[in-house]
C-alpha positions as CSV (number, residue, x, y, z in Angstrom):
1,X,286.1,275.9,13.7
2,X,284.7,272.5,14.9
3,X,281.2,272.1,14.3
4,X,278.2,272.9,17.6
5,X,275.1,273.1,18.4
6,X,273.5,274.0,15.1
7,X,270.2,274.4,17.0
8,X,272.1,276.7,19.6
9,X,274.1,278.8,17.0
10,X,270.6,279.7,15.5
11,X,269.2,280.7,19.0
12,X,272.4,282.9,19.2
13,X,272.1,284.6,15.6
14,X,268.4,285.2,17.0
15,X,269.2,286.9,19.6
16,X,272.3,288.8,17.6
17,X,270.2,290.1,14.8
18,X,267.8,291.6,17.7
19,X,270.7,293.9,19.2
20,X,270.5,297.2,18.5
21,X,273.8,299.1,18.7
22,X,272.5,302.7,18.8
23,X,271.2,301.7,22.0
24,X,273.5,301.2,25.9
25,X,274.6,297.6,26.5
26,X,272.0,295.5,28.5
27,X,272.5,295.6,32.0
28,X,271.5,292.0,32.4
29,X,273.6,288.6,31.6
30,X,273.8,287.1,29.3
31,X,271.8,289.7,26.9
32,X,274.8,292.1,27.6
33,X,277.6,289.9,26.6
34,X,275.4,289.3,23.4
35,X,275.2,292.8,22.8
36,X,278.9,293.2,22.6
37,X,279.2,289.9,20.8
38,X,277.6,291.5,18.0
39,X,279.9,294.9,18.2
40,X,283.1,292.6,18.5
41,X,281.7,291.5,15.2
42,X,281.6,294.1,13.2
43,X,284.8,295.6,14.9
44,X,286.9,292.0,13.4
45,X,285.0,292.3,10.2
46,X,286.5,295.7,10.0
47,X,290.3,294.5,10.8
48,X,289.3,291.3,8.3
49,X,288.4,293.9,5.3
50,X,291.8,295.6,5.9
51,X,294.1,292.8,6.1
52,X,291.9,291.0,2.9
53,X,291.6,287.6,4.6
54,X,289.8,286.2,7.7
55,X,291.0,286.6,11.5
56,X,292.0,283.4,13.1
57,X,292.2,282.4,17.4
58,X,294.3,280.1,18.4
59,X,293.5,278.8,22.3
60,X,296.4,277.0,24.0
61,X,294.9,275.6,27.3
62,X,296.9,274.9,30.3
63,X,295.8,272.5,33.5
64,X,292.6,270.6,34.2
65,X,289.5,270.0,32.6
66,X,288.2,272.8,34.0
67,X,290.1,274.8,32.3
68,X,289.5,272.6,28.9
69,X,285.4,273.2,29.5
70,X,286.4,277.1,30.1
71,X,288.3,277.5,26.8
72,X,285.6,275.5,24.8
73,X,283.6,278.9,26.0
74,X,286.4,281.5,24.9
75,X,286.7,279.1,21.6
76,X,282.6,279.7,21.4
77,X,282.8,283.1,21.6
78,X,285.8,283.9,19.0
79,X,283.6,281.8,16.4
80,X,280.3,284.1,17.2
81,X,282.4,287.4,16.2
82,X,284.2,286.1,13.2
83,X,287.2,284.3,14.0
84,X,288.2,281.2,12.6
85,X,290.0,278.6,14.8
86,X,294.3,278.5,14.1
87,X,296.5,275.6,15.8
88,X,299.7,277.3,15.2
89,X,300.4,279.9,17.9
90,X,302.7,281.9,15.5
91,X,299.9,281.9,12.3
92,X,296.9,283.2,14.7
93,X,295.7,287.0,14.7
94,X,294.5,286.1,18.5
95,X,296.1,283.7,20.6
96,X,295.2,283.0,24.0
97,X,296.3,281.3,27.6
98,X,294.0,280.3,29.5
99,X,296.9,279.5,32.2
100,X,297.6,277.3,35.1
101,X,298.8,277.9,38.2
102,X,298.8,274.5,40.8
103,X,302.3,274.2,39.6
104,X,304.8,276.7,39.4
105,X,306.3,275.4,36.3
106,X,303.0,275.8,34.6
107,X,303.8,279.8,34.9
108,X,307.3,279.4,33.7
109,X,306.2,277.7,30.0
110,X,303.7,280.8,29.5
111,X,306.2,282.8,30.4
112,X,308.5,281.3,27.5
113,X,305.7,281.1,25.7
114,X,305.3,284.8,25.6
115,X,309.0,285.5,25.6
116,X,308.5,283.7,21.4
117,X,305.1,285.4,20.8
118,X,307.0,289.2,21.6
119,X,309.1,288.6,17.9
120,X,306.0,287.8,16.4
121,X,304.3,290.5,17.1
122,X,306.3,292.8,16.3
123,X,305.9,291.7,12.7
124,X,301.9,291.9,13.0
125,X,301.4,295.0,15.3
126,X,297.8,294.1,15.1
127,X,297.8,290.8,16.8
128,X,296.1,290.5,19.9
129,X,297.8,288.3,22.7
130,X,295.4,287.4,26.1
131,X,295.8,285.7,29.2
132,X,293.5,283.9,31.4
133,X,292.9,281.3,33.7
134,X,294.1,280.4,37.5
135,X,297.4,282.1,37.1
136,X,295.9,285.4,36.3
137,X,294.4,285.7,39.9
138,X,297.8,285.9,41.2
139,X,298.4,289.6,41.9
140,X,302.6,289.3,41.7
141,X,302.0,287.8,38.0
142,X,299.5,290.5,36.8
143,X,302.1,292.8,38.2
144,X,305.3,290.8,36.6
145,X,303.5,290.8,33.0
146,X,302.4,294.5,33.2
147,X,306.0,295.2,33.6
148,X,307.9,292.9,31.7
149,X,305.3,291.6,28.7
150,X,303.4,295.0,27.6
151,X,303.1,294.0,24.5
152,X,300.2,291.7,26.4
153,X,296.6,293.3,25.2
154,X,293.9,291.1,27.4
155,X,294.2,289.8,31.0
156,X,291.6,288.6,32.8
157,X,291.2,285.7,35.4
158,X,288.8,282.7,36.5
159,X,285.8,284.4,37.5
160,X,284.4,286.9,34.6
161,X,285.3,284.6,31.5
162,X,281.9,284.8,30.8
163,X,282.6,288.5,30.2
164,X,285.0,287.6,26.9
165,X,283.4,289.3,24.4
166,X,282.7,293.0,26.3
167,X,286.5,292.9,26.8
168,X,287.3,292.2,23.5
169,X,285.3,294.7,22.4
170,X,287.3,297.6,25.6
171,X,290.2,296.4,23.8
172,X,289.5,297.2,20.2
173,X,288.2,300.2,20.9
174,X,290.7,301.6,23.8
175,X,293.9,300.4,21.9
176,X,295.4,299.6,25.4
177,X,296.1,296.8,27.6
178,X,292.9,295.6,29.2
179,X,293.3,293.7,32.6
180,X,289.8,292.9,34.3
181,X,290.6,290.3,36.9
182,X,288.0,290.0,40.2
183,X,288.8,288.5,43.8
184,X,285.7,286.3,43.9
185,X,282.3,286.1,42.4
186,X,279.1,284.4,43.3
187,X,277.7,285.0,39.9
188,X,276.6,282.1,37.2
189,X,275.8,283.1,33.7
190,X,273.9,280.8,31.2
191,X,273.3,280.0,28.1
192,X,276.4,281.2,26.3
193,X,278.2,279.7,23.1
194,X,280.9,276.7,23.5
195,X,282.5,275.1,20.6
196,X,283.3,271.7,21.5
197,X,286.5,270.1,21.4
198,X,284.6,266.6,20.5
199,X,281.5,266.1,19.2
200,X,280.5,262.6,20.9
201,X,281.1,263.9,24.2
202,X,281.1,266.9,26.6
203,X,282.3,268.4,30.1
204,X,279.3,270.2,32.1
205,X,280.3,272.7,35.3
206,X,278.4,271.8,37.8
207,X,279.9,273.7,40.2
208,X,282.7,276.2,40.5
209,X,285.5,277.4,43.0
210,X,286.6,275.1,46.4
211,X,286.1,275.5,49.8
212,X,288.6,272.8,51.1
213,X,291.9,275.1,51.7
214,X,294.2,272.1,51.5
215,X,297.3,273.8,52.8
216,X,299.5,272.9,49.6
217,X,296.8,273.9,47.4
218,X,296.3,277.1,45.6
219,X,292.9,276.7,44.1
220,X,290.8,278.3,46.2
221,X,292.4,281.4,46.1
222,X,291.7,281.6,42.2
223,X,288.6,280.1,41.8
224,X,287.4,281.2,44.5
225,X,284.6,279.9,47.1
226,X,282.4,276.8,46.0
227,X,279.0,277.4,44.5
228,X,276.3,275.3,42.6
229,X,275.0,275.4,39.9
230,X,271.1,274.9,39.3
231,X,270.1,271.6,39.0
232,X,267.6,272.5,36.1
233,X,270.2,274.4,34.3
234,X,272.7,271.6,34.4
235,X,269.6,268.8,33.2
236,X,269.1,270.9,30.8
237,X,272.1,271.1,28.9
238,X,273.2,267.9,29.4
239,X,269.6,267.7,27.0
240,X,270.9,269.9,24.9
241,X,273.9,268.2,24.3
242,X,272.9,264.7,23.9
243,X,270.3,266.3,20.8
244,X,273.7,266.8,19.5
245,X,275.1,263.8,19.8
246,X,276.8,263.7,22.7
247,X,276.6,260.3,24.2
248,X,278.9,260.9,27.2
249,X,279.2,264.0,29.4
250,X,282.1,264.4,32.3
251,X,281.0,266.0,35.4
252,X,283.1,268.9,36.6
253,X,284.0,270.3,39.6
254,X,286.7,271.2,41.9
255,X,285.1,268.8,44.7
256,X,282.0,267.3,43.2
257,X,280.7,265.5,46.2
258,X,279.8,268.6,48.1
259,X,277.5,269.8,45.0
260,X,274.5,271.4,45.8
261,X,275.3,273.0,49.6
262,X,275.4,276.5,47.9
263,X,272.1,275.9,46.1
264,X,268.5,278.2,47.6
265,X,267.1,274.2,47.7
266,X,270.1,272.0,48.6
267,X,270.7,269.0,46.6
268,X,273.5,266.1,47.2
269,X,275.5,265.3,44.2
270,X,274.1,261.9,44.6
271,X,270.5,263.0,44.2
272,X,272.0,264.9,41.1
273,X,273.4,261.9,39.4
274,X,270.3,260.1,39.5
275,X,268.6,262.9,37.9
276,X,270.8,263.3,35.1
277,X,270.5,259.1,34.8
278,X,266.9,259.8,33.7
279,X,268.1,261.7,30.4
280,X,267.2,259.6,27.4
281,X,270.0,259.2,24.5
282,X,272.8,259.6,27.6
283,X,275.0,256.7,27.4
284,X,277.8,257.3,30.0
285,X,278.4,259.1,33.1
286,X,281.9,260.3,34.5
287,X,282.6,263.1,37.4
288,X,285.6,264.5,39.0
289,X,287.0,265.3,41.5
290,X,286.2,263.7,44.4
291,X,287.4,264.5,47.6
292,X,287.4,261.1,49.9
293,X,286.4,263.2,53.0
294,X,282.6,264.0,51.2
295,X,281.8,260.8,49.4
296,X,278.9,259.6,51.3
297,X,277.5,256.3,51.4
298,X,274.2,257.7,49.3
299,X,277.2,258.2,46.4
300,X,278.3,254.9,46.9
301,X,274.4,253.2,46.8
302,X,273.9,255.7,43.1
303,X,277.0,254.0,41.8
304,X,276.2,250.6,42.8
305,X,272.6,250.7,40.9
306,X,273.7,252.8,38.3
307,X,273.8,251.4,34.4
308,X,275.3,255.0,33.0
309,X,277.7,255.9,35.7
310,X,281.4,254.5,34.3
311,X,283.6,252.5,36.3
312,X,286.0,254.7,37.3
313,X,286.5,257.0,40.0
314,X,289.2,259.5,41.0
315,X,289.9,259.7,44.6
316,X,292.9,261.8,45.4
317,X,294.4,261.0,48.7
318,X,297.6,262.3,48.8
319,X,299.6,260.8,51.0
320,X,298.8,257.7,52.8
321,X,300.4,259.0,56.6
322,X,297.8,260.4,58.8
323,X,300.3,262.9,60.3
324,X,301.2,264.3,56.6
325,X,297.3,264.3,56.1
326,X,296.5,266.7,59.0
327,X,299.3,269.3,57.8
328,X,297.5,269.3,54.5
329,X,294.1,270.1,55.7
330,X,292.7,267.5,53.9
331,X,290.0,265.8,56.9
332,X,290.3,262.4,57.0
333,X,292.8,259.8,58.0
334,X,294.6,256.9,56.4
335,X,292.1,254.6,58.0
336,X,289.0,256.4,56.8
337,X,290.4,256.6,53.3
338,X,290.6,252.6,53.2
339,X,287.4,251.8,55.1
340,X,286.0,254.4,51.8
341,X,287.9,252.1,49.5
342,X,286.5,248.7,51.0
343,X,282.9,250.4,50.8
344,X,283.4,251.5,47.5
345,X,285.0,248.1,46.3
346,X,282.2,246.2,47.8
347,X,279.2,247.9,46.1
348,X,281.3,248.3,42.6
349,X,283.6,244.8,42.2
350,X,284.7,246.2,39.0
351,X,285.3,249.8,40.2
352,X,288.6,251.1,38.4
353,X,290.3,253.4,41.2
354,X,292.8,256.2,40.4
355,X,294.3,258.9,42.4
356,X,296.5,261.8,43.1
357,X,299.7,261.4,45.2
358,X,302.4,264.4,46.7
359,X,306.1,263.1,47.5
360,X,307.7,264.9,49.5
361,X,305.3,267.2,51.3
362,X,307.2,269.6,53.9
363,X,308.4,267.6,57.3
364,X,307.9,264.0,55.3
365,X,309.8,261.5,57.0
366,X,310.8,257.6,55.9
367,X,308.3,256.6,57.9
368,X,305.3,259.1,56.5
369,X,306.5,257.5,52.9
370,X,306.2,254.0,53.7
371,X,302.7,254.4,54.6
372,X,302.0,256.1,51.2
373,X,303.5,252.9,49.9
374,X,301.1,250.6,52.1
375,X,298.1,252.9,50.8
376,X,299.2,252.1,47.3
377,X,300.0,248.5,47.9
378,X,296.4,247.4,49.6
379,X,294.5,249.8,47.1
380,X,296.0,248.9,44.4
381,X,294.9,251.3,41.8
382,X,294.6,251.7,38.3
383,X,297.0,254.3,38.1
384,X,297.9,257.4,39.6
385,X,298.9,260.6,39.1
386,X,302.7,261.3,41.5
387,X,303.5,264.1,42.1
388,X,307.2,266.1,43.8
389,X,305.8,268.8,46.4
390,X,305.5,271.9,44.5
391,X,306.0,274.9,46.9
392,X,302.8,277.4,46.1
393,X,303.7,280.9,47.7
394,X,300.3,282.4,49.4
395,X,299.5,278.6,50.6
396,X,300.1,277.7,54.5
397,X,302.0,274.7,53.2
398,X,305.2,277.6,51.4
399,X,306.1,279.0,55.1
400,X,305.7,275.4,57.0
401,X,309.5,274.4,57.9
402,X,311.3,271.2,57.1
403,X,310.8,271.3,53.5
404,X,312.3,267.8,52.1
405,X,315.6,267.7,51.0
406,X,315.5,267.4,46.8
407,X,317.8,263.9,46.4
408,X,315.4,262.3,49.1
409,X,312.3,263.6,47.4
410,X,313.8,262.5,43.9
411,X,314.4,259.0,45.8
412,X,311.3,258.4,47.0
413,X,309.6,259.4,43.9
414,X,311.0,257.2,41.7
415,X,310.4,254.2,44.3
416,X,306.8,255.4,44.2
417,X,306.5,255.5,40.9
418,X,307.8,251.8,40.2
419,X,305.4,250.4,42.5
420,X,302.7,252.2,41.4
421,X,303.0,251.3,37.3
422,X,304.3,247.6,39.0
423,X,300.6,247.3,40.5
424,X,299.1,248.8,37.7
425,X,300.0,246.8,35.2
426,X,298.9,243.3,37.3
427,X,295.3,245.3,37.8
428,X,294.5,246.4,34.4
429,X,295.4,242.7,32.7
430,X,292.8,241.1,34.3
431,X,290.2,242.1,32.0
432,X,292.2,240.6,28.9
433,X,290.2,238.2,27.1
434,X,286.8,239.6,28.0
435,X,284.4,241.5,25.9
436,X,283.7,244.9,26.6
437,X,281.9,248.0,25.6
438,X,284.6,250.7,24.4
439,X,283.2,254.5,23.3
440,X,285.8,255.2,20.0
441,X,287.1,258.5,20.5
442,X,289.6,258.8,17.3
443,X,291.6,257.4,14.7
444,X,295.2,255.9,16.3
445,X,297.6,257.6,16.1
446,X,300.8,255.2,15.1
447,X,298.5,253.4,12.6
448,X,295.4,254.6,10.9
449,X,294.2,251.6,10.8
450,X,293.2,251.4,14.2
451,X,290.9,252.9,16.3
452,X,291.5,254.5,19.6
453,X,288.5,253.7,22.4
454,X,288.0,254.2,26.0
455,X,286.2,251.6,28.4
456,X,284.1,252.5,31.2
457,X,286.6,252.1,33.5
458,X,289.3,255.0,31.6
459,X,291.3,252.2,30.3
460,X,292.6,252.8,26.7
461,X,291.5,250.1,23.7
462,X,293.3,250.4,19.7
463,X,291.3,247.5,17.6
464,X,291.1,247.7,14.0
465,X,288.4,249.8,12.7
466,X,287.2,252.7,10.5
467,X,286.8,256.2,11.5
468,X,283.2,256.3,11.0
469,X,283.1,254.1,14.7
470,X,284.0,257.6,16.1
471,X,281.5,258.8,18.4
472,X,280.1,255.3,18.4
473,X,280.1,252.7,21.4
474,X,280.8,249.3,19.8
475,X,281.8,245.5,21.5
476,X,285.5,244.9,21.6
477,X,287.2,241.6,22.8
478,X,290.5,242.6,24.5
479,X,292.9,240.3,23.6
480,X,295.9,241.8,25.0
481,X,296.9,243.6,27.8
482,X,299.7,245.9,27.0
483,X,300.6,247.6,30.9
484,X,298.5,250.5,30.2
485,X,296.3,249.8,27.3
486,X,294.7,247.0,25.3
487,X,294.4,245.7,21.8
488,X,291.4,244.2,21.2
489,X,288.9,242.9,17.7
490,X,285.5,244.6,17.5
491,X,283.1,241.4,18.1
């Protein structure tokens, strides 16, 4: 598996080689989950003896970042008790979903997904096949896999990840499908092992769950109700993780802006960002997501003065008609979203905006569609993210009546959708010809003799270069704009 923390593995082994096993499981977190870190190890060492060779995981991740940061943490865990990290679903002694659930076909590919891993199984009876994630809090799914996919052996949902390696350990030992899922939670538990995915840079939770109810939206149902986490716990891995290397770190949460309302000593999100400013060896700043109805002008004043904060921000505003705006819960109007832009574009010229957008929302009209277009057309974003309606059963939106017929939702999509890469193109070609700073994330991929970077403002760069510029932030003159991406010479 990818190489960590080295200084945090060592803490971990510590702490390991301290647990005695003749004695009950702490009661406390996280010294209980280390506890049964250390009998999950010697429980795989024993299936690793018989088979002669050395378990591998495999960890297919569905959805949003969130979810990314979450399976970094399952991918931390599986290393600790001995398994080594598999890409190929079908070659792993352990694969896990860590599933998705905004969009219903995000159930239906695990569910095929399973449907394949059934005739594998049954040609290693002692591979181990767990589900987790948003998708997992839905009861009717828990209930559909129990009786349709028993050949399942772990299910557990969004809030008791952090409980990974004690249900490993129930399953070993019970022989019997485990299923651990929990309604809501306001526990936080530190200071467990992540493998990261890259090495140069990092999500960091700073918050979990969403107390927004948008009436389309199923997210607060399975990650349940918003709370913080500690300011000092946050600073202090973001320390961590730049002693590693790390010289960019994405801020996470379902709605970062209302950060710190939850906390014993409330804190904005704004206050927070200027803390974590402060942290020597931290080169860039990103966050999302940002809900335009609590992005205050202290937010706003941060960005403006900030040298680590990138360019970009995500602002979601889902349709541009105030009427289709109300159904959805989501608090502000078409107005109030483009005074926010104006603001936003007035303190940070070069801001790169992107956002979210849902065609075809129930009772829609022509006229409630045309205004998304005038949204697009005087924001004129980066890009966006369009989306058809998606009908999410146990949301208010499911049971609301005039649901859009499908050929006028298709039509409008696509009309969206050619304005908005239209506009996009014309915004991100006017930095061609100018020199900018560009973080080089990998080797490219058509042509390994380029480089793959990322600007502060999210825009993709491919330059000639070696892969020892990964992780590096180097000058790049971007000679041409190419609709979605430059190419650019390293100055």
């Amino acid at each position: 598996m990818r190489e960590q923390n080295r200084n945090k593995n060592q803490e971990i082994e510590e702490i390991l080689e301290q647990m005695d096993l003749s004695q009950p499981a702490p009661e406390t977190e996280p010294m209980r989950q280390y506890w049964f870190m250390k009998k999950a190890r010697e429980l795989v060492k024993e299936q690793s003896e018989k088979l002669g060779r050395p378990l591998t995981a495999c960890t297919t991740t569905f959805g949003c970042q969130m979810n990314a940061r979450d399976s970094e943490k399952l991918l931390g865990v599986l290393e600790q008790i001995g398994y080594q990290e598999e890409t190929n679903e079908e070659d792993a002694d352990f694969v896990i979903y860590n599933t998705c659930t905004v969009r219903e076909n995000a159930n239906m590919r695990v569910y095929g997904r399973l449907g394949q891993l059934n005739r594998v199984k049954k040609q290693k009876p002692h591979m181990l096949i767990g589900l987790c994630g948003c998708m997992m809090q839905e009861p009717e799914v828990v209930e559909k896999i129990k009786k349709s996919y028993r050949f399942v052996d772990l299910i557990f949902g969004t809030h008791n990840i952090y409980k990974f390696a004690e249900l490993i350990v129930t399953r070993l030992e019970s022989q019997r499908m485990v299923i651990d899922i929990w309604k809501d939670t306001d526990k936080i538990v530190e200071d467990l092992p992540s493998e990261r995915k890259f090495s140069f840079k990092s999500g960091v939770n700073i918050m979990f769950g969403c107390n927004n109810f948008c009436s389309y939206c199923i997210v607060p149902y399975v990650r349940g109700r918003e709370r913080s986490r500690n300011p000092e716990d946050i600073i202090r891995e973001i320390q961590g993780l730049v002693a590693d290397g790390v010289v960019e770190v994405m801020l996470l949460g379902q709605n970062v802006n209302s950060y710190g309302k939850t906390l014993e000593h409330p804190m904005t999100f704004a206050q927070l960002l200027t803390e974590i400013e402060k942290i020597e060896g931290l080169e860039r700043i990103r966050f999302m997501t940002s809900h335009p109805k609590d992005l205050s002008d202290e937010l706003i004043e941060v960005m403006k003065h900030s040298k680590k904060i990138c360019k970009h921000l995500h602002l979601p505003v889902q349709s541009g008609s105030t009427e289709i705006l109300k159904k959805m819960n989501r608090r502000y109007t078409k107005e109030q979203y483009l005074e926010l832009v104006r603001k936003i574009k007035e303190a940070v010229p070069d801001i790169s905006l992107t956002t979210d957008i849902i065609v075809g929302f129930p009772g829609e009209t022509e006229e409630d569609f045309l205004e998304t277009m005038d949204v697009v057309k005087k924001v004129r974003y980066d890009s966006a993210f369009t989306f058809i309606y998606s009908k999410r059963t146990g949301t208010p939106a499911a049971a609301m009546e005039n649901q859009v017929p499908e050929d006028v939702v298709k039509d409008r999509f696509d009309r969206l959708l050619k304005e908005v890469q239209s506009i996009s193109a014309e915004v991100c070609s006017v930095h061609e010809g100018t020199t900018q700073s560009v973080l080089v994330e990998a080797v490219n991929d058509h042509d390994p003799a380029l480089v793959t970077g990322r600007l502060s403002n999210n825009i993709l760069v491919h330059f000639p270069g070696e892969k020892e510029l990964i992780g590096k932030i180097v000058s790049v003159r971007l000679d041409a704009c190419k609709g979605f991406y430059y190419i650019g010479t390293r100055v």
